[in-house]
N, CA, C and O of each residue as an XYZ file, in Angstrom:
332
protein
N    -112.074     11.002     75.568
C    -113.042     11.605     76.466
C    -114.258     12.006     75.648
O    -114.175     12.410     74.488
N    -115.911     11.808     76.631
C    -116.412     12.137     75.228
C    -116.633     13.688     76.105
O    -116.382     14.133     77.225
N    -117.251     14.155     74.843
C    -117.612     15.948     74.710
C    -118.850     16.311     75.429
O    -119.120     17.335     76.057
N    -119.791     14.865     75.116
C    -121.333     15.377     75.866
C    -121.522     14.857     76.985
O    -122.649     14.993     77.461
N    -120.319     13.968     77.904
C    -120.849     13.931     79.028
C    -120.902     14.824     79.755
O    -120.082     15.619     79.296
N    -121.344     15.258     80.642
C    -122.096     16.411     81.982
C    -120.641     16.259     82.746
O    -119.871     15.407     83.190
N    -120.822     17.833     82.571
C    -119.294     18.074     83.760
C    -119.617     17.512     84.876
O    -118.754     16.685     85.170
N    -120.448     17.564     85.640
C    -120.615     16.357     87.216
C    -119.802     15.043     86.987
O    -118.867     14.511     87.587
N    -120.636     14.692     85.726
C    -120.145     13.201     85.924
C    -118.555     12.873     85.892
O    -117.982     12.031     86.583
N    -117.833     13.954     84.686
C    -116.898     14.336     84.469
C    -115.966     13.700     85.853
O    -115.341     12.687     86.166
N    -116.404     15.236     86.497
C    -115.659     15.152     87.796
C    -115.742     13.995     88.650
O    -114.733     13.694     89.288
N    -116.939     13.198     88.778
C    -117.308     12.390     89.471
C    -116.143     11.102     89.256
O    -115.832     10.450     90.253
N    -115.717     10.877     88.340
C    -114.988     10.073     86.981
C    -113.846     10.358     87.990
O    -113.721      9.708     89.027
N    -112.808     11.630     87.530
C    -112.246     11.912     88.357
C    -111.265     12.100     89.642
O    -110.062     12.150     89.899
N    -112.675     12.181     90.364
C    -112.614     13.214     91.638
C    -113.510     11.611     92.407
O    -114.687     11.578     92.768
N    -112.709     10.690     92.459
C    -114.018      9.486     93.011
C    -114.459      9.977     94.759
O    -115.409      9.433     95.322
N    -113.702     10.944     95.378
C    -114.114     11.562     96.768
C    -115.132     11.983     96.991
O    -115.513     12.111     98.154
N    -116.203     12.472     95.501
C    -117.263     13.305     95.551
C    -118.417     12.439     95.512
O    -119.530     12.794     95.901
N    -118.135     11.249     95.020
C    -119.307     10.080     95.204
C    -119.163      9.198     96.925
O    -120.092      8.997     97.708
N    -118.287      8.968     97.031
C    -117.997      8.265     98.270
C    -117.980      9.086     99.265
O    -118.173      8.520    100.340
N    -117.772     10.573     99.344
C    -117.244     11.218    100.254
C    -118.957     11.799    101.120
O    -118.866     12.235    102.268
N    -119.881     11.756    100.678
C    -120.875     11.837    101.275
C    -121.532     10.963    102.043
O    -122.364     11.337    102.870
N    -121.200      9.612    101.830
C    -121.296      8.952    102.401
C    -120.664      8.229    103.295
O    -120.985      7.056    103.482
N    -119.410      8.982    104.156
C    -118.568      8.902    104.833
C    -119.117      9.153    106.096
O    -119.858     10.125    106.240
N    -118.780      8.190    107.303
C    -119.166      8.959    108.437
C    -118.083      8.682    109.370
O    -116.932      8.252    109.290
N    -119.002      9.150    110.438
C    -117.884      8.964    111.499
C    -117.211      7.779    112.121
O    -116.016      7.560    112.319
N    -118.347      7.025    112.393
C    -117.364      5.285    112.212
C    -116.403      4.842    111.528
O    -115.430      4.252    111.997
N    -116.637      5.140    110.122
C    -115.540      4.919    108.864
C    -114.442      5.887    109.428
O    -113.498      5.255    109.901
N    -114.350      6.822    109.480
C    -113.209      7.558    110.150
C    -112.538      7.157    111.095
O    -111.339      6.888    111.020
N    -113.534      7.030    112.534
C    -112.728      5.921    113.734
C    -112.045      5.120    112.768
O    -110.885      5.452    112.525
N    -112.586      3.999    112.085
C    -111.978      2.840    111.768
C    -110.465      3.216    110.531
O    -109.368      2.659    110.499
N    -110.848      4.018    109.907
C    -109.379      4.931    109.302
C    -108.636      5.231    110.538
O    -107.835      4.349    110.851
N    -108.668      5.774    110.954
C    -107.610      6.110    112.157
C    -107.237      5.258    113.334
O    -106.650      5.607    114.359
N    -107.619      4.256    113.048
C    -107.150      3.162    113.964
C    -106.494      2.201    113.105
O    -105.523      1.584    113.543
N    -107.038      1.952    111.599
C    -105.790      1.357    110.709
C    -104.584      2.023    110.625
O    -103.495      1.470    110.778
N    -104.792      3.538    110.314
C    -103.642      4.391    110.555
C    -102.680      4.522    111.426
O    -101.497      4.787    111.214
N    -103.252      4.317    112.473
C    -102.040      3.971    113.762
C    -101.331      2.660    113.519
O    -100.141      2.512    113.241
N    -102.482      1.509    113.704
C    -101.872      0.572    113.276
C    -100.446     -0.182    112.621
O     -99.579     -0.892    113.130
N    -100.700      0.425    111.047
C    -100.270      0.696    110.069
C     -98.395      1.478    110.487
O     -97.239      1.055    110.469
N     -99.111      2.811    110.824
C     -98.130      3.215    111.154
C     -96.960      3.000    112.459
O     -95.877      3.577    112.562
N     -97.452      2.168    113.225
C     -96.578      1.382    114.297
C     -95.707      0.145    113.521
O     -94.560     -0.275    113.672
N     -96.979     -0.279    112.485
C     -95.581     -1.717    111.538
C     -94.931     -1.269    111.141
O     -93.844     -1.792    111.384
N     -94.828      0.058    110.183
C     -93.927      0.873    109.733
C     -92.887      1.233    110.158
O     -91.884      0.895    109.529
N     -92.718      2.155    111.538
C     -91.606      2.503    112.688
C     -90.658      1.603    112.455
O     -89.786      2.098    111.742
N     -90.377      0.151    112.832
C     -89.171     -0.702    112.758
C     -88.944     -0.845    111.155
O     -87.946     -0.373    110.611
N     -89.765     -1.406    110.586
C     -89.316     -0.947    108.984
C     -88.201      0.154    108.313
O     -87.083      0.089    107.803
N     -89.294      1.299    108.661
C     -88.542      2.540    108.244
C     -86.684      2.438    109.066
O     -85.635      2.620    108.447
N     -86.809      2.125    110.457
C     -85.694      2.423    110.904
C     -84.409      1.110    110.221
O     -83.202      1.112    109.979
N     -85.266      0.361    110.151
C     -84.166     -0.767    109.426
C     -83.767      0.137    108.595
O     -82.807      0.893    108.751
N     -84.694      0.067    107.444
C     -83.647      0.957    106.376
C     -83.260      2.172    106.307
O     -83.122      2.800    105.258
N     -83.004      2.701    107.728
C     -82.312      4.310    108.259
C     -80.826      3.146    108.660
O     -79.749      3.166    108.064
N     -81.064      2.566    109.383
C     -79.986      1.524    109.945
C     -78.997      0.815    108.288
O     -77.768      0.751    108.238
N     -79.920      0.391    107.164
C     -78.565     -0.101    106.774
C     -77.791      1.104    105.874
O     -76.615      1.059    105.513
N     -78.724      2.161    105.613
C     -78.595      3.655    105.025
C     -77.218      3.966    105.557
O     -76.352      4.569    104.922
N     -77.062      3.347    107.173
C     -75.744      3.964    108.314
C     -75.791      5.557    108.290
O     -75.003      6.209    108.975
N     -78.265      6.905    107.586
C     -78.342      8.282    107.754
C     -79.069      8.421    109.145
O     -79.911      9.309    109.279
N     -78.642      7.215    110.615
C     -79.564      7.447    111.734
C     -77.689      7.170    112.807
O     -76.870      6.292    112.535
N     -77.504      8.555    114.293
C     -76.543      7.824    115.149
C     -77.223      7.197    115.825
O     -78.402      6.975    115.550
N     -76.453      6.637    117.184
C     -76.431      5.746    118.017
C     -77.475      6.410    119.027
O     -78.528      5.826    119.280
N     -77.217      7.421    119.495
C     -77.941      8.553    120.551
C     -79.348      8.459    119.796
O     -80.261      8.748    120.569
N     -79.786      8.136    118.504
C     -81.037      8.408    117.972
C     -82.055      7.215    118.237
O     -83.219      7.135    118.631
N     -80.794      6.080    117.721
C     -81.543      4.950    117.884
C     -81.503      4.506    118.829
O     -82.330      3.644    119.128
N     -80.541      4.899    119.689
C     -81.321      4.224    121.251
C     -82.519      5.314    122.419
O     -82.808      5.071    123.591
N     -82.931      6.350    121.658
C     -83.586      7.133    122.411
C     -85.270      6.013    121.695
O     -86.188      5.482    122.320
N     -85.014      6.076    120.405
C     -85.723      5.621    120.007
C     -86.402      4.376    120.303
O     -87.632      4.362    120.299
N     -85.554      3.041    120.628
C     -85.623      1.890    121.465
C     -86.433      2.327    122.876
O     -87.609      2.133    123.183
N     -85.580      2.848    123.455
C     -85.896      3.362    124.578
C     -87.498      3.832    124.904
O     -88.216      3.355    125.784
N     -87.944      5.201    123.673
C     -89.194      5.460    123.722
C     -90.551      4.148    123.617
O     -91.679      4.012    124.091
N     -89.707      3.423    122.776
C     -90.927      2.106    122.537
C     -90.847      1.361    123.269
O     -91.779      0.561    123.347
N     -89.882      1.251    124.042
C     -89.994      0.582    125.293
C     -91.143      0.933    126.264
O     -91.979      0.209    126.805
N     -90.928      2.270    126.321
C     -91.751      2.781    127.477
C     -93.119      2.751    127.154
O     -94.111      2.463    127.823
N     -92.909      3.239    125.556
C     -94.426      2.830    125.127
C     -95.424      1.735    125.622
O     -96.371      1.890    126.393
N     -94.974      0.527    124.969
C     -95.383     -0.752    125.409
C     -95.528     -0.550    126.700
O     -96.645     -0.154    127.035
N     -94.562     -0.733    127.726
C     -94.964     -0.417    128.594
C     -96.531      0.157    129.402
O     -97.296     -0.426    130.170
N     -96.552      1.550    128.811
C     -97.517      2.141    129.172
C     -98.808      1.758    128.868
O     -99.776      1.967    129.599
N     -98.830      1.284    127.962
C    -100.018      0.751    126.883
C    -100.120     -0.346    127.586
O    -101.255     -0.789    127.414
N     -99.304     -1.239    128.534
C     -99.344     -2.653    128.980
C    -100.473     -2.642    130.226
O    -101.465     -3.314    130.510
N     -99.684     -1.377    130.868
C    -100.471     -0.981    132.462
C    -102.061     -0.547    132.273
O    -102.933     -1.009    133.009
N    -102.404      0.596    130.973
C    -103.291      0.813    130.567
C    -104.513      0.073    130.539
O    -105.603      0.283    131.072
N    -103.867     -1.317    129.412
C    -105.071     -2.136    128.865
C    -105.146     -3.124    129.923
O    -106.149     -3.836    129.868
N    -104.273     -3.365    130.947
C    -104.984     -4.381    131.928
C    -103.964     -5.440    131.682
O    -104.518     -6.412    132.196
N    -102.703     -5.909    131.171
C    -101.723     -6.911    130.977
C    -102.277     -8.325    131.500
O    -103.278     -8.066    132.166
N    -102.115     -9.323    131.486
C    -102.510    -10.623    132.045
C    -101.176    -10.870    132.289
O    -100.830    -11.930    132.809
């Protein structure tokens, strides 16, 4: 590390949130939180596979669970207009 660089830059080095993070807006956010959902819907069957070969999820869990994404879809089907 050297000694005479400027604590800013220091941090900047870092802390890379403090350069990018000003220039963050609200679009970039929408678009984070819609990968995030995304993201996190591929995940759901993932994760539960490996709760499933774990044999740390019962039967009552995983079929409430089925069940909920069922309805999900569902709802989301009527919502967006289905063809």
């Amino acid at each position: 590390m050297n000694a005479t660089q400027p604590l800013p830059g220091m941090l900047r080095r870092y802390l890379p949130i403090l350069t990018w993070g000003a220039e963050y807006s609200r679009r970039t956010l929408a678009n984070d939180l819609i990968v995030a959902a995304i993201v996190t819907v591929m995940l759901i069957p993932q994760l539960l596979a490996y709760a499933l070969l774990a044999n740390f999820l019962s039967h009552p869990v995983i079929s409430g669970f089925i069940t909920a994404s069922g309805i999900q879809i569902a709802a989301g089907q009527a919502e967006g207009g289905a063809v």
